[in-house]
C-alpha positions in Angstrom: 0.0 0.0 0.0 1.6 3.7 -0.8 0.2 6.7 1.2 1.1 10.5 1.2 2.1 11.7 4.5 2.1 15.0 5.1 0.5 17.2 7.9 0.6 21.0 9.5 -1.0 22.9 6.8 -1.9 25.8 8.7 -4.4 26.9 6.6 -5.2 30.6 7.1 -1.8 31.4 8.6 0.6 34.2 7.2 4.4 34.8 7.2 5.2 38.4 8.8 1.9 39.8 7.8 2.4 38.3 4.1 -0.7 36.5 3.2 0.1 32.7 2.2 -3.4 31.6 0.8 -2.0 31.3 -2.9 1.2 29.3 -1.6 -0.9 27.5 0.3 -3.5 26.7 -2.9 -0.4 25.5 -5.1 0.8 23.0 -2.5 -2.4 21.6 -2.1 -2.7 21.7 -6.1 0.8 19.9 -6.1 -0.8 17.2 -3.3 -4.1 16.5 -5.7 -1.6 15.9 -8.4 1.3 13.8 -6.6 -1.4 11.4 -5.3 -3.0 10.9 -8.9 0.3 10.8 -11.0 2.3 8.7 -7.8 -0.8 6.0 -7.8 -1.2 7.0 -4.0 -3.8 4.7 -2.2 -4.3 7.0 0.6 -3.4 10.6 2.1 -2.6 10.9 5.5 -2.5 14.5 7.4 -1.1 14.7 10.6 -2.7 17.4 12.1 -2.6 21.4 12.2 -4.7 21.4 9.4 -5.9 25.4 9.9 -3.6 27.7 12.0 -6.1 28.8 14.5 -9.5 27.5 16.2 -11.8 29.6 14.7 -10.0 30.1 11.0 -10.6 32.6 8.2 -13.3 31.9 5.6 -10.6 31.7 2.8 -8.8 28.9 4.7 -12.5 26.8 5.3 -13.1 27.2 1.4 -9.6 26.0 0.1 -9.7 23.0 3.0 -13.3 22.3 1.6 -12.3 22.8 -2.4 -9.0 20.3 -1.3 -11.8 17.8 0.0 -13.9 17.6 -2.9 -11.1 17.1 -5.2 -9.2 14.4 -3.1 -12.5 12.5 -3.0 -13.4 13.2 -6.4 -9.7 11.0 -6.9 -11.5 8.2 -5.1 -8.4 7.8 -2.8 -9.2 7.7 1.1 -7.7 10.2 2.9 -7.4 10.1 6.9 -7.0 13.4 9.0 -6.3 14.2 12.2 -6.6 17.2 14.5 -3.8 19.4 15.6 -3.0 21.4 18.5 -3.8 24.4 16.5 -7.3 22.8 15.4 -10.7 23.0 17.2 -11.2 19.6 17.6 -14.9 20.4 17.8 -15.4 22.2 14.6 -13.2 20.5 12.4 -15.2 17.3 13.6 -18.6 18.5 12.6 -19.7 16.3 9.6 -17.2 13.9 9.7 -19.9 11.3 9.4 -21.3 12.3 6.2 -17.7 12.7 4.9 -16.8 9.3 5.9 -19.1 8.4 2.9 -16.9 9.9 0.6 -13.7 8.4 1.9 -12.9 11.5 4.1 -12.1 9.9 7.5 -11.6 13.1 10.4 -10.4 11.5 13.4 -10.8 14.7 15.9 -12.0 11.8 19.1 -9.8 11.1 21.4 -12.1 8.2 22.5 -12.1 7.0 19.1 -8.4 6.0 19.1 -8.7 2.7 19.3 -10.8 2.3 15.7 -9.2 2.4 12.8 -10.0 3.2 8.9 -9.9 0.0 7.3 -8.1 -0.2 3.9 -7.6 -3.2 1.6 -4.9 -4.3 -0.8 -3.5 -7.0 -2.7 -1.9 -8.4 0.4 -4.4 -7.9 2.9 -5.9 -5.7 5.1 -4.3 -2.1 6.4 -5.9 -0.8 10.0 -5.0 3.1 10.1 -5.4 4.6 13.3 -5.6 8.1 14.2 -4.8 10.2 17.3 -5.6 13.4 17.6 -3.8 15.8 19.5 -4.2 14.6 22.7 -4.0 17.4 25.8 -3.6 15.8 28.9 -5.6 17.3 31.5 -8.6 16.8 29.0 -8.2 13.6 28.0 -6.8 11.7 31.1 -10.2 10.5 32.3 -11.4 10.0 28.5 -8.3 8.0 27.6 -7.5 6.1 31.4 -4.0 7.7 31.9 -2.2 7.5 34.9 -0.7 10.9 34.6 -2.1 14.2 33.2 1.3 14.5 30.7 1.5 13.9 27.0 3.8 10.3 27.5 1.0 9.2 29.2 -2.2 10.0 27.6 -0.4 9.2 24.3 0.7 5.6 25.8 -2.8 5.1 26.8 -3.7 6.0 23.4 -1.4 3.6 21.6 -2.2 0.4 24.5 -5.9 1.1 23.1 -4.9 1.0 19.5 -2.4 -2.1 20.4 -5.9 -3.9 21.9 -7.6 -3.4 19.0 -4.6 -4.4 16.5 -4.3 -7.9 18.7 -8.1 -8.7 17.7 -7.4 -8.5 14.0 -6.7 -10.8 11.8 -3.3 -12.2 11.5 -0.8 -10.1 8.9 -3.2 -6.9 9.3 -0.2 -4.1 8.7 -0.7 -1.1 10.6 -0.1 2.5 10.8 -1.0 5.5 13.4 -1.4 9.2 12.8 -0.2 11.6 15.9 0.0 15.0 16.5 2.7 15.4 19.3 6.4 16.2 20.4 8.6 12.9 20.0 11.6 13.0 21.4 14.8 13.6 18.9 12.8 15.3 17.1 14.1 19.2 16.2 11.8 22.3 16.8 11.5 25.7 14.8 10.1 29.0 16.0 6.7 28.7 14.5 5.3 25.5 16.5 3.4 26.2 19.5 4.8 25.3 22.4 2.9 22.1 24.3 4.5 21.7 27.7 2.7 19.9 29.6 4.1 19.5 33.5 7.6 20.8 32.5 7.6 17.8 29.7 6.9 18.6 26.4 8.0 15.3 24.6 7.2 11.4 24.5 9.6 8.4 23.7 9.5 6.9 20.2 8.9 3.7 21.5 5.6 4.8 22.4 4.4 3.3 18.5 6.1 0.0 19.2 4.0 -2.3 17.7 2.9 -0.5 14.5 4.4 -0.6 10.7 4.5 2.8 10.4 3.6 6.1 12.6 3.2 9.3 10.8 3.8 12.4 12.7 2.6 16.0 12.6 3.8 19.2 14.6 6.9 19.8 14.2 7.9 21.6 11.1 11.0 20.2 9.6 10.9 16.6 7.7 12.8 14.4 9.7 13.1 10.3 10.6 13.5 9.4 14.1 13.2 5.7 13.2 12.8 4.1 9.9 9.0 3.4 10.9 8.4 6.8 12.9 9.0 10.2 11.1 7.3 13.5 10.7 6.5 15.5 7.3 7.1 18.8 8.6 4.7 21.9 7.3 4.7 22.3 2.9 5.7 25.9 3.7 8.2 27.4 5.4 6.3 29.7 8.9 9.3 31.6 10.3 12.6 32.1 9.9 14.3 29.4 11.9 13.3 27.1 8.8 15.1 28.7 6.2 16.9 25.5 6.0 14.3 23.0 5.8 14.0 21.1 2.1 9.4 21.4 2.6 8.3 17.6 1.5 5.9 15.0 2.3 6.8 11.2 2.8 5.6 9.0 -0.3 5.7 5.7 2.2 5.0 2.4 0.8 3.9 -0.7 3.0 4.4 -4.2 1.6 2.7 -7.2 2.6 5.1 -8.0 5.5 4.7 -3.8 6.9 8.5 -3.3 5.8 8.9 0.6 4.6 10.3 2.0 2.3 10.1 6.3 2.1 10.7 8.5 -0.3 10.5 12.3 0.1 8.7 14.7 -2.3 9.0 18.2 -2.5 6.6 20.9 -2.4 6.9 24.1 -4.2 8.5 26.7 -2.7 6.6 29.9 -3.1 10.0 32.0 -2.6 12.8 31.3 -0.9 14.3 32.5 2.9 17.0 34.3 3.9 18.3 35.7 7.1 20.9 38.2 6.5 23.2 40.0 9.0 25.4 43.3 9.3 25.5 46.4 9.4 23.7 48.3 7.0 26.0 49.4 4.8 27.6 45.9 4.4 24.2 44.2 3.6 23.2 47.3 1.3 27.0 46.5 -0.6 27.9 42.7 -0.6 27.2 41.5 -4.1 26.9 38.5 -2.1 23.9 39.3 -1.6 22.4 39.5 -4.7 21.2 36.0 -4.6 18.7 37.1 -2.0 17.2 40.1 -3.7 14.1 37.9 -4.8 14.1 36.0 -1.1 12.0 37.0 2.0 14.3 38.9 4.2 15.4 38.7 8.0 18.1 41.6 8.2 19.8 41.8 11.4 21.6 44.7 11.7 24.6 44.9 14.0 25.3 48.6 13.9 26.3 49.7 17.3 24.1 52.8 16.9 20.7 52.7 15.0 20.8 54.0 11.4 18.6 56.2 9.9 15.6 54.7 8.0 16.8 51.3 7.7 13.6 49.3 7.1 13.4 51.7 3.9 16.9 52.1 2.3 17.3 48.3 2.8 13.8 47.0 0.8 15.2 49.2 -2.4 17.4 46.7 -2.9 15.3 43.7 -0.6 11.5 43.9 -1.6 10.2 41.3 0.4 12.1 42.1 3.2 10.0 41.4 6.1 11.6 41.3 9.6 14.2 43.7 11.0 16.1 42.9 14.2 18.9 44.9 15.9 21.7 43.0 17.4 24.8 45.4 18.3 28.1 43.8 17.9 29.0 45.9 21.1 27.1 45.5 23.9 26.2 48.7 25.8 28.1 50.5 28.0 27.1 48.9 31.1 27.6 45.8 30.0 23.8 44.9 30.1 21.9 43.0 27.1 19.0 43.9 26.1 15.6 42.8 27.2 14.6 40.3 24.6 17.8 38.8 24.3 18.2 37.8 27.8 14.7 35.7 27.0 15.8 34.3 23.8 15.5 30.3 23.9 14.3 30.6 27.8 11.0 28.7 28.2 8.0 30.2 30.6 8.9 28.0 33.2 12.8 29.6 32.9 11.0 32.7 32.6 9.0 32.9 35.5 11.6 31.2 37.9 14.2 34.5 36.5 11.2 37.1 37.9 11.3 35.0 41.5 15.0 35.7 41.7 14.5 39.2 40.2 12.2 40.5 42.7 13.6 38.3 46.3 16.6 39.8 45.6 19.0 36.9 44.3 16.8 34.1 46.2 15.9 31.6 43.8 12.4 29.4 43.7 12.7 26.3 45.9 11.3 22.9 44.2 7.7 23.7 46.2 7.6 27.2 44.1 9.1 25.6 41.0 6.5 23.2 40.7 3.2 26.0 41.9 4.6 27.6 39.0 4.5 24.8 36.8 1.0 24.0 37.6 0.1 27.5 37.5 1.6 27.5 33.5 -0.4 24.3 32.6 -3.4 25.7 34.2 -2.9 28.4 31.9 -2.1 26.8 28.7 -4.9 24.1 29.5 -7.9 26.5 29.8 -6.1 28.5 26.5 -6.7 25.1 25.2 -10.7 24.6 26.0 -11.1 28.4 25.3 -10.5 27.5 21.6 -11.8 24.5 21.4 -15.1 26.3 22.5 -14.8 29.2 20.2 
């Protein structure tokens, strides 16, 4: 069997205030037309399918127009939601759309049914996990623990139950939407710490022929049977470096795989530039990246004059300007948002503690208050969308 895996669409999201609906409308052209001319028997997408709970009309229409072709291809395709998705609304109709070989997994007590898909050597059970938040699905799922190892082991032990009932040689694979460890981040995923732990083992899919992963945004393998897609397009600047695919995975009859990456277009390309302002304004170096979206860090050590302008006459599509002296100031200090660069909120909040007792750091009591305090936080963030 051959499925398309790909996942984090983000439907509706934009790239420093740059609309992305037409880059986002030729990579879903570029899908339709991979899984006719590669013979795909089934499209998998792993979550994050629009950027936000409640998204943009333009986003529901292109998702909608992207159904109605897929199924108009006859090939099944199998979704999941994504920590950026209302599970709620992206669920509603999933019944009638079942009919048409659209299968929305958005359940969490649903984990343990699969889509069941036939070919020449049998039966394939595909099973899908939606994102899975752990203080809301603990009592759906039976978890020990209110953190994402848990609920998602819970998960898979229900998916494992239902795999031992089938019959013997049925090959197996399982959509997720979660943070496996090994796995590398980029700027544009939203964070999902849950209890100070963000990430689950990749033994967690033991058992299955192949797990296909959505959320974070670079294409990567963590194991031969266990990779993520990444998103088709580049959302920040931290993946200037990504090559944007989807896997092309095929499953013979014993569940060996073998992958195959294909690219999506790239609607233009990223650059992060740095200097000072004269030196990027010179460099024929630079020329390369007159056509490319733009990060210019400048490192003048005093602020030019009119530098967002004089640099997009010869940088277009520059769109994000950062300053980043060389020389630090004269008391040593840096500024404000570098001191928080890379910290998490936990980091974060245990720095104010110190801040305002004077040099006294948070004891493990206070360090885990504030922890619970954070997940309280991004929990009800959480239902707040999911009700929207």
């Amino acid at each position: 069997m051959r499925v398309l895996h790909t996942s984090d669409w983000h439907l509706g999201r934009s790239f420093h205030r740059v609309g992305l609906l037409s880059a986002q409308r030729t990579f879903l052209d570029h899908l339709v037309e991979t899984v006719r001319a590669r013979e795909v028997d089934a499209v998998l997408v792993a979550g994050d399918i629009y950027d936000r709970a409640v998204p943009p009309l333009a986003a529901v229409e292109l998702f909608d127009e992207a159904l109605h072709r897929l199924a108009a291809l006859g090939v099944p395709t199998v979704m999941i939601s994504g920590n950026h998705d209302s599970a709620r609304r992206l669920g509603v109709g999933s019944g009638l759309m079942e009919r048409a070989g659209i299968h929305l997994r958005t359940d969490p007590a649903g984990c343990g049914t699969p889509v069941l898909l036939d070919d020449a050597h049998g039966p394939v059970a595909l099973y899908g996990l939606p994102y899975l938040e752990p203080a809301m699905v603990r009592d759906t799922l039976g978890a020990r623990r209110a953190d994402h190892a848990e609920v998602l082991r819970a998960a898979m032990e229900r998916v494992r139950a239902d795999l031992a009932g089938r019959p013997a040689g049925t090959r197996s694979v399982v959509l997720a939407h979660a943070f496996v460890t090994g796995g590398a981040v980029s700027d544009s995923e939203r964070d999902i710490t849950v209890g100070g732990v963000a990430s689950v083992p990749a033994s967690v899919f033991d058992g299955v022929d192949y797990a296909a992963l959505g959320h974070l945004h670079g294409c990567q393998t963590l194991t031969e049977r266990v990779r993520y897609s990444g998103s088709p397009l580049a959302y920040s600047f931290s993946e200037a470096g990504h090559r944007k695919s989807s896997w092309l995975v095929d499953l013979d009859g014993d569940g060996a795989v073998r992958a195959e990456r294909v690219d999506c277009p790239v609607p233009r390309p990223l650059a992060r530039l740095r200097g000072t302002l004269e030196e990027l304004l010179a460099d024929p170096a630079h020329a390369r990246h007159e056509d490319s979206w733009v990060e210019a860090t400048l490192t003048d050590t005093a602020r030019p004059h009119e530098p967002m302008a004089r640099l997009a006459k010869r940088f277009p599509h520059l769109v994000s300007l950062v300053f980043d002296p060389d020389e630090v100031a004269a008391d040593g200090s840096a500024s404000y948002a570098q001191r928080l660069r890379g910290r998490s909120d936990q980091e974060i909040a245990e720095d104010f503690v110190v801040h305002v007792r004077a040099g006294r750091a948070a004891d493990a009591q206070e360090r885990a208050a504030l922890r619970s305090a954070i997940d309280e936080v991004r929990t009800a963030e959480t239902a707040a969308e999911g009700a929207r």
